[in-house]
Short mmCIF file of the C-alpha atoms (twelve columns), coordinates in Angstrom:
data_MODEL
# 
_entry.id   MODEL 
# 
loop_
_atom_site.group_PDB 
_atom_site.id 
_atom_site.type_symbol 
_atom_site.label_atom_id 
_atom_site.label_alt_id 
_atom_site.label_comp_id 
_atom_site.label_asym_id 
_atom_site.label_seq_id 
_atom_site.Cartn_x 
_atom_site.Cartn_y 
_atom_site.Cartn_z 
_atom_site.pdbx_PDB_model_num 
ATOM 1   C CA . UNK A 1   -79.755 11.413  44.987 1 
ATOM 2   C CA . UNK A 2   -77.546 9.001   46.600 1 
ATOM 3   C CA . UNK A 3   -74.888 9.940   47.935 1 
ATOM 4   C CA . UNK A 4   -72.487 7.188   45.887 1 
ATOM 5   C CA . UNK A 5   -74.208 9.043   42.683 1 
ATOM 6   C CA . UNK A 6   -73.466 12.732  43.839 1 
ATOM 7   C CA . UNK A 7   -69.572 11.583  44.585 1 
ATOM 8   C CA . UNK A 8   -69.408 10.162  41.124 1 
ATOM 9   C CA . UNK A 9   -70.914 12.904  39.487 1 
ATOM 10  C CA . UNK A 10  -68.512 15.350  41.248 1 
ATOM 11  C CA . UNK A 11  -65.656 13.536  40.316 1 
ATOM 12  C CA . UNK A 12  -66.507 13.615  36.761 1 
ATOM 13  C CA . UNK A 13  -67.464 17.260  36.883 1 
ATOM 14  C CA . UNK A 14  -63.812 17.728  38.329 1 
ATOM 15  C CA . UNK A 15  -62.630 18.894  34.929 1 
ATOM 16  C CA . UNK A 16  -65.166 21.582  33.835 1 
ATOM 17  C CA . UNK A 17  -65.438 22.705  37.642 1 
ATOM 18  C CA . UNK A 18  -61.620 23.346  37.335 1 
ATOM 19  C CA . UNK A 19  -62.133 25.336  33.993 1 
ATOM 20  C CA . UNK A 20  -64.782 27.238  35.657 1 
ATOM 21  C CA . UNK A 21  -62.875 27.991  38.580 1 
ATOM 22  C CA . UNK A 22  -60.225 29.440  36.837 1 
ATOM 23  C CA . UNK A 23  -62.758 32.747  36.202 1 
ATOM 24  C CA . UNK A 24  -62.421 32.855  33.036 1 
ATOM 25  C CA . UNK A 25  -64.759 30.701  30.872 1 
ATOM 26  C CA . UNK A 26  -68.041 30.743  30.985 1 
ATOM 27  C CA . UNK A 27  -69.594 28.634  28.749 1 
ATOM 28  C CA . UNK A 28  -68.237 24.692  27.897 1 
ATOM 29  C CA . UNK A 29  -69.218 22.283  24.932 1 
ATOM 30  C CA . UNK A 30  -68.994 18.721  25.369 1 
ATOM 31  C CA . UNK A 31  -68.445 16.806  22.222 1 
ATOM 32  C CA . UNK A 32  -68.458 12.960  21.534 1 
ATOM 33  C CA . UNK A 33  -69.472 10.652  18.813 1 
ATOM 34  C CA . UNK A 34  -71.280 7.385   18.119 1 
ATOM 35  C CA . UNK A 35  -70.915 5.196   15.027 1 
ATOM 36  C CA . UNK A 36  -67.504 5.302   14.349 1 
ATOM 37  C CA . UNK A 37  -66.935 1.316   14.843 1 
ATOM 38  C CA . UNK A 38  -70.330 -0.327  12.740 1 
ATOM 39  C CA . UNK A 39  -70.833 -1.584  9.168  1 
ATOM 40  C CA . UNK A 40  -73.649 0.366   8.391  1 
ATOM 41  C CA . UNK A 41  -75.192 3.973   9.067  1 
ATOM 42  C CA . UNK A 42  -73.983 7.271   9.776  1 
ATOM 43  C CA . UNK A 43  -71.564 8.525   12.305 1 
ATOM 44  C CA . UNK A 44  -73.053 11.091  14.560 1 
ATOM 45  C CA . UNK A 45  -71.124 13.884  16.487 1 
ATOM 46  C CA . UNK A 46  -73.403 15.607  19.283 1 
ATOM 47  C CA . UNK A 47  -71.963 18.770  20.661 1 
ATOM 48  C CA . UNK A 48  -73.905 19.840  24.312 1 
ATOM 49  C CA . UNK A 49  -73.343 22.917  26.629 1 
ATOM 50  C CA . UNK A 50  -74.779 22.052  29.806 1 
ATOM 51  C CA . UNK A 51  -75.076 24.552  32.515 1 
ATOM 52  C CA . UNK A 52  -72.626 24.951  35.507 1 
ATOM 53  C CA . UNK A 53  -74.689 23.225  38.223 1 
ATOM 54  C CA . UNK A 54  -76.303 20.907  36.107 1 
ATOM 55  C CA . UNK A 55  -76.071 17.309  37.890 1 
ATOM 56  C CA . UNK A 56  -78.734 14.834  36.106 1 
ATOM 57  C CA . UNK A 57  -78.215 11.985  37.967 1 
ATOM 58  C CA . UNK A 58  -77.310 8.724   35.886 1 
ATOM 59  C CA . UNK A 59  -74.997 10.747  33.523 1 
ATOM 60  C CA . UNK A 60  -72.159 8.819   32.086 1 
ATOM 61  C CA . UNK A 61  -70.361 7.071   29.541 1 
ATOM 62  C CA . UNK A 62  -73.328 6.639   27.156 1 
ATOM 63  C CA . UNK A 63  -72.119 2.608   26.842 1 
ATOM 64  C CA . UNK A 64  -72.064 2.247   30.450 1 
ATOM 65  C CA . UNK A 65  -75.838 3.333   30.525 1 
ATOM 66  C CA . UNK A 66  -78.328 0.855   29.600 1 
ATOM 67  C CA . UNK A 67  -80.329 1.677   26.351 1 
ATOM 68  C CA . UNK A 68  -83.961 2.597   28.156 1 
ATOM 69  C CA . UNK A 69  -81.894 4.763   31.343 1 
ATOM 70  C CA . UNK A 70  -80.336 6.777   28.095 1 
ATOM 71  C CA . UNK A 71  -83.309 7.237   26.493 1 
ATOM 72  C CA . UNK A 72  -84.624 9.107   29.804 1 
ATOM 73  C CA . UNK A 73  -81.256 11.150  30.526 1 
ATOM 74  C CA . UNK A 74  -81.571 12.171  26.359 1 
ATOM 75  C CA . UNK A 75  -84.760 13.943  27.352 1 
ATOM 76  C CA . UNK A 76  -83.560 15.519  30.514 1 
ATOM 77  C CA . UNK A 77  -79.893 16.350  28.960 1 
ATOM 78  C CA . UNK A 78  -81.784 18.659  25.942 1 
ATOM 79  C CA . UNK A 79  -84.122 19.584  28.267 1 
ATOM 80  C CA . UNK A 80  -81.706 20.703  30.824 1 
ATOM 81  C CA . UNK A 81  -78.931 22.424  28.034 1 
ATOM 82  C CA . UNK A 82  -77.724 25.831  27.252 1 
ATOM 83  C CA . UNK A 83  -77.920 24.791  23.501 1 
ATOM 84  C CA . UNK A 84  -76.661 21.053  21.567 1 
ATOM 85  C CA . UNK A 85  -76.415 20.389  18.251 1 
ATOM 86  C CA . UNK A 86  -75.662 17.056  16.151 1 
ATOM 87  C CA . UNK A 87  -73.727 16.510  13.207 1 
ATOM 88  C CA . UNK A 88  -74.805 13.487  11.034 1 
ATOM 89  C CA . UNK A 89  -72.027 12.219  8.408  1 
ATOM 90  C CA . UNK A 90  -73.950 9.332   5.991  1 
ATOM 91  C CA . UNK A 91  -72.185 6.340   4.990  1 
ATOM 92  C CA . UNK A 92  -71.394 7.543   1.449  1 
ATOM 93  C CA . UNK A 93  -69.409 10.000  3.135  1 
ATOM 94  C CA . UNK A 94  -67.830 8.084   5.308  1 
ATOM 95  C CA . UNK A 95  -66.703 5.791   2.105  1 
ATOM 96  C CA . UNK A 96  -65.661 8.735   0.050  1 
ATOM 97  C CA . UNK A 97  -63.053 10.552  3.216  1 
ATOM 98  C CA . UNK A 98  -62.771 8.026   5.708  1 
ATOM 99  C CA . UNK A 99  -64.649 7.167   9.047  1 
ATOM 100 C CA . UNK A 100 -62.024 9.472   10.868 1 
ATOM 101 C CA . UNK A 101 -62.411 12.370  8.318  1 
ATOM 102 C CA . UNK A 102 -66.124 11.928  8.759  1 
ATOM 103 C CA . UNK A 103 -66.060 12.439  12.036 1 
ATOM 104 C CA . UNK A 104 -64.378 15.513  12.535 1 
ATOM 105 C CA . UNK A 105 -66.185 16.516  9.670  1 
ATOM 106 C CA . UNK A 106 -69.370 15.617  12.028 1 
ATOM 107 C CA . UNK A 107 -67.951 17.536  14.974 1 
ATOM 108 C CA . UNK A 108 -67.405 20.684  13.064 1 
ATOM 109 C CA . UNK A 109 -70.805 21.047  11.669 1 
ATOM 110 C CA . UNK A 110 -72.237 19.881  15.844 1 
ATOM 111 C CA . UNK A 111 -70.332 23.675  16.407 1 
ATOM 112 C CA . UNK A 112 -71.563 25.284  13.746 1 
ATOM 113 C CA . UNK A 113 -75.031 24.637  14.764 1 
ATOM 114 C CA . UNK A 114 -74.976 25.577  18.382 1 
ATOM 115 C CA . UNK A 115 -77.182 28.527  19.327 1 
ATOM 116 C CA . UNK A 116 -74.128 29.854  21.400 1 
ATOM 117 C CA . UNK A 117 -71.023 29.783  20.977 1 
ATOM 118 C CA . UNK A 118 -68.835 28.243  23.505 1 
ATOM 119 C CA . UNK A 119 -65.698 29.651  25.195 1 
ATOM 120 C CA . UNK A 120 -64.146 26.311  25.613 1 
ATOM 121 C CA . UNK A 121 -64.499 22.605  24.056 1 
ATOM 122 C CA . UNK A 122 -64.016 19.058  25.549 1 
ATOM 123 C CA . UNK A 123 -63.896 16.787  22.981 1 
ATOM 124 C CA . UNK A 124 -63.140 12.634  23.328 1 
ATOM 125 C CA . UNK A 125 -59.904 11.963  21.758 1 
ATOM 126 C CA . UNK A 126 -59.870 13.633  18.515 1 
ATOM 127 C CA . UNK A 127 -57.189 15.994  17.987 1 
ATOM 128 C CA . UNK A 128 -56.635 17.986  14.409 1 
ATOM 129 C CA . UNK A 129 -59.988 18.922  14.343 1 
ATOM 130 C CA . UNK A 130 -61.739 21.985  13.415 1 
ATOM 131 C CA . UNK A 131 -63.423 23.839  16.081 1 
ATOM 132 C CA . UNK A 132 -64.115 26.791  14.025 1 
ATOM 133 C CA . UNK A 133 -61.543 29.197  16.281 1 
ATOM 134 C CA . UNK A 134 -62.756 27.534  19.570 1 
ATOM 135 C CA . UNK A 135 -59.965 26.689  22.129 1 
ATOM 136 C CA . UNK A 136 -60.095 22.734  22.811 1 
ATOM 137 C CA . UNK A 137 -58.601 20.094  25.124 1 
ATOM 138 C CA . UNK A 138 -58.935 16.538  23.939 1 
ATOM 139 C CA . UNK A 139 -59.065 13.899  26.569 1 
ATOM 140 C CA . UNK A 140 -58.975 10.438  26.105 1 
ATOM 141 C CA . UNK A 141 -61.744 8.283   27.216 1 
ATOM 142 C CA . UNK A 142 -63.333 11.778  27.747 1 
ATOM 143 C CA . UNK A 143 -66.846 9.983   28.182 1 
ATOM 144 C CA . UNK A 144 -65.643 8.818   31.382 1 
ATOM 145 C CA . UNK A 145 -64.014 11.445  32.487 1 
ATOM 146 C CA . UNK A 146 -65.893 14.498  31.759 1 
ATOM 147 C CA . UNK A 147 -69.645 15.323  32.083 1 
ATOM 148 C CA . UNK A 148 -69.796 17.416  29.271 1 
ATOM 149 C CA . UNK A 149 -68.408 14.887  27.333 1 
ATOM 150 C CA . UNK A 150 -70.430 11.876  28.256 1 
ATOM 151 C CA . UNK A 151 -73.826 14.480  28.133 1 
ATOM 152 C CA . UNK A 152 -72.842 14.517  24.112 1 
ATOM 153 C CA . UNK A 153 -72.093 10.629  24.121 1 
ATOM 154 C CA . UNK A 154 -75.797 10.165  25.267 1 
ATOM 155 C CA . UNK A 155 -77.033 12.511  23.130 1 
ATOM 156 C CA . UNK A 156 -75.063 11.187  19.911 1 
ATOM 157 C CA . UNK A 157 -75.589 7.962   20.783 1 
ATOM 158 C CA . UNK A 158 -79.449 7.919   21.053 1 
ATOM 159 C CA . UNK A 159 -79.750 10.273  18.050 1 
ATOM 160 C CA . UNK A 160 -77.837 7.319   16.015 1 
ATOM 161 C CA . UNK A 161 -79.753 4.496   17.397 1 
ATOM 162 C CA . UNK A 162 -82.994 5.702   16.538 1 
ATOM 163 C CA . UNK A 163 -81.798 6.671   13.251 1 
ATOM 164 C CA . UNK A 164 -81.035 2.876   12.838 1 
ATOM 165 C CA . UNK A 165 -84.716 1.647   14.094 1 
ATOM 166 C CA . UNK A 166 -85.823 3.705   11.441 1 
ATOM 167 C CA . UNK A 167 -83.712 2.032   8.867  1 
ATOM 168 C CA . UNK A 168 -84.978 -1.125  10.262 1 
ATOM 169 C CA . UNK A 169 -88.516 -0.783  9.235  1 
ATOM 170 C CA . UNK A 170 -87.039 -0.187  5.593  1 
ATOM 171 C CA . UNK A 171 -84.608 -3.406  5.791  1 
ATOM 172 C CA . UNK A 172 -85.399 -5.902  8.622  1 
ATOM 173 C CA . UNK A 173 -84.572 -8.841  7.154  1 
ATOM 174 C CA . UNK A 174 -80.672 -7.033  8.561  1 
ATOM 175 C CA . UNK A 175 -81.940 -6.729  11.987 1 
ATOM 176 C CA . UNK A 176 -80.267 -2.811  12.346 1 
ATOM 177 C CA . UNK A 177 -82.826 -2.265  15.232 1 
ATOM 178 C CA . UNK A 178 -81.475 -4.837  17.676 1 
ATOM 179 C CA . UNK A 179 -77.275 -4.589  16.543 1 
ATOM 180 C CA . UNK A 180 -77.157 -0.722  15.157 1 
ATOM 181 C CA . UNK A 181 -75.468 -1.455  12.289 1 
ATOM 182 C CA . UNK A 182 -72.595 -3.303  14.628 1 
ATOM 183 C CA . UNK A 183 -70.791 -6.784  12.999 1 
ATOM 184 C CA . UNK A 184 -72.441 -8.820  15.348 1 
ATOM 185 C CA . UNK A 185 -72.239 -12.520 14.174 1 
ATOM 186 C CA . UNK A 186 -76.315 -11.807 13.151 1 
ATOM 187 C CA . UNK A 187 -75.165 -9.075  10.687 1 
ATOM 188 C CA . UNK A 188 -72.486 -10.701 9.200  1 
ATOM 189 C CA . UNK A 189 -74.896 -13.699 8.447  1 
ATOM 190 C CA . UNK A 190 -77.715 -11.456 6.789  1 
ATOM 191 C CA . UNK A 191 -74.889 -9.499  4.521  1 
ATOM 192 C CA . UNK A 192 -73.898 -13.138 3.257  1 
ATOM 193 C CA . UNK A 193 -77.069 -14.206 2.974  1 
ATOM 194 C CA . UNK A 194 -79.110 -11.170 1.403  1 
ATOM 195 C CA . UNK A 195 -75.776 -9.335  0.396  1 
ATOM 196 C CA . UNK A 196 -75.229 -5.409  1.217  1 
ATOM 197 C CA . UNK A 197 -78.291 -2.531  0.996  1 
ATOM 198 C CA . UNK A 198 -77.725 1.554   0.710  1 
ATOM 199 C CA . UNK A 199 -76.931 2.034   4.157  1 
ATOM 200 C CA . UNK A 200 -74.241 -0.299  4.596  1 
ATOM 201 C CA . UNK A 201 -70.361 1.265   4.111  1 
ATOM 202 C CA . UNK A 202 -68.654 -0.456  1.471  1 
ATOM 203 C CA . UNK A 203 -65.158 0.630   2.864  1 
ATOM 204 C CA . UNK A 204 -66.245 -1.517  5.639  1 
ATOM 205 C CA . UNK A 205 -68.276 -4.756  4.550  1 
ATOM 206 C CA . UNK A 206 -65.795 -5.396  1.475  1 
ATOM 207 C CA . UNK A 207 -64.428 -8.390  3.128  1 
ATOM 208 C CA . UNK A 208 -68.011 -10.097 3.802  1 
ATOM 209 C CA . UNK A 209 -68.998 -9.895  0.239  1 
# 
């Protein structure tokens, strides 16, 4: 590893390694989302405890990472963790409580499914959320800040996209492979033209149709 890498990686480990340091947690969760932002398809939460030395190299921000690199670091982050979990929300959902509802509704059931149960949580942002009893420290832009945090941004975010290639076999003519679901100017053009399908969030496309 280069030694530009291992400094970044160190500085974004700077908040778990202070947790850690502290004696008394053992164990920290990661959580972050992707999907909160597109017209279409589900929101996905991905909670990850990775383990004290872990340092995969390439780790960050999931949107900072180029789409192939996180395919790789997906396999190497679930490889590599103590236990992860990911909580999918559908778009119905998301129509019937809200996106923001929906995804703390996501993150709750991404803790509920972990094997173990974490001493600690580092979530992105969110705040009023339910961690089931788990003490949790919300930091924004978390996915740049925290390795935990961006671990679960890769994790969520890869789970989500190939969740929307699959949807793109059953509706090309929207192009969800390419744009995720995203209002990219393509999008908006195939919801005018061939109007809105299941997976689409009608809390969300009501102005394009």
């Amino acid at each position: 590893m280069k030694e530009k890498e291992l400094e970044r990686l160190t500085k974004i480990k700077e908040i778990e390694n202070e947790i850690y340091n502290k004696g008394e947690i053992q164990t920290i969760a990661g959580i972050d989302e992707a999907g909160r932002g597109p017209l279409a398809g589900p929101v996905v939460v991905a909670a990850v405890i990775m383990p004290k030395d872990s340092m995969i190299e390439g780790i960050n921000d999931s949107k900072k990472v180029s789409e192939k690199k996180r395919e790789l670091l997906y396999e190497q982050i679930i490889e590599e963790a103590i236990s992860y979990n990911v909580g999918i929300i559908d778009q119905k959902e998301i129509d019937r409580i809200n996106i923001l509802n929906a995804t703390k509704e996501g993150l709750t059931q991404a803790v509920k499914g972990l094997s173990i149960k974490p001493d600690e949580i580092l979530v992105d942002a969110l705040t009023k959320i339910d961690t089931t009893g788990i003490p949790y420290i919300s930091i924004i832009k978390g996915d740049a800040k925290s390795y935990s945090i961006a671990a679960a941004s890769i994790i969520a975010k890869v789970t989500r996209d190939r969740i929307m290639r699959q949807w793109d076999e059953i509706y090309p003519q929207y192009g969800f492979s390419k744009h995720k679901g995203y209002g990219t100017k393509m999008h908006i053009e195939a919801i005018k033209e061939c109007g809105i399908c299941p997976l689409h969030r009608l809390s969300f496309v009501k102005n394009f149709i």
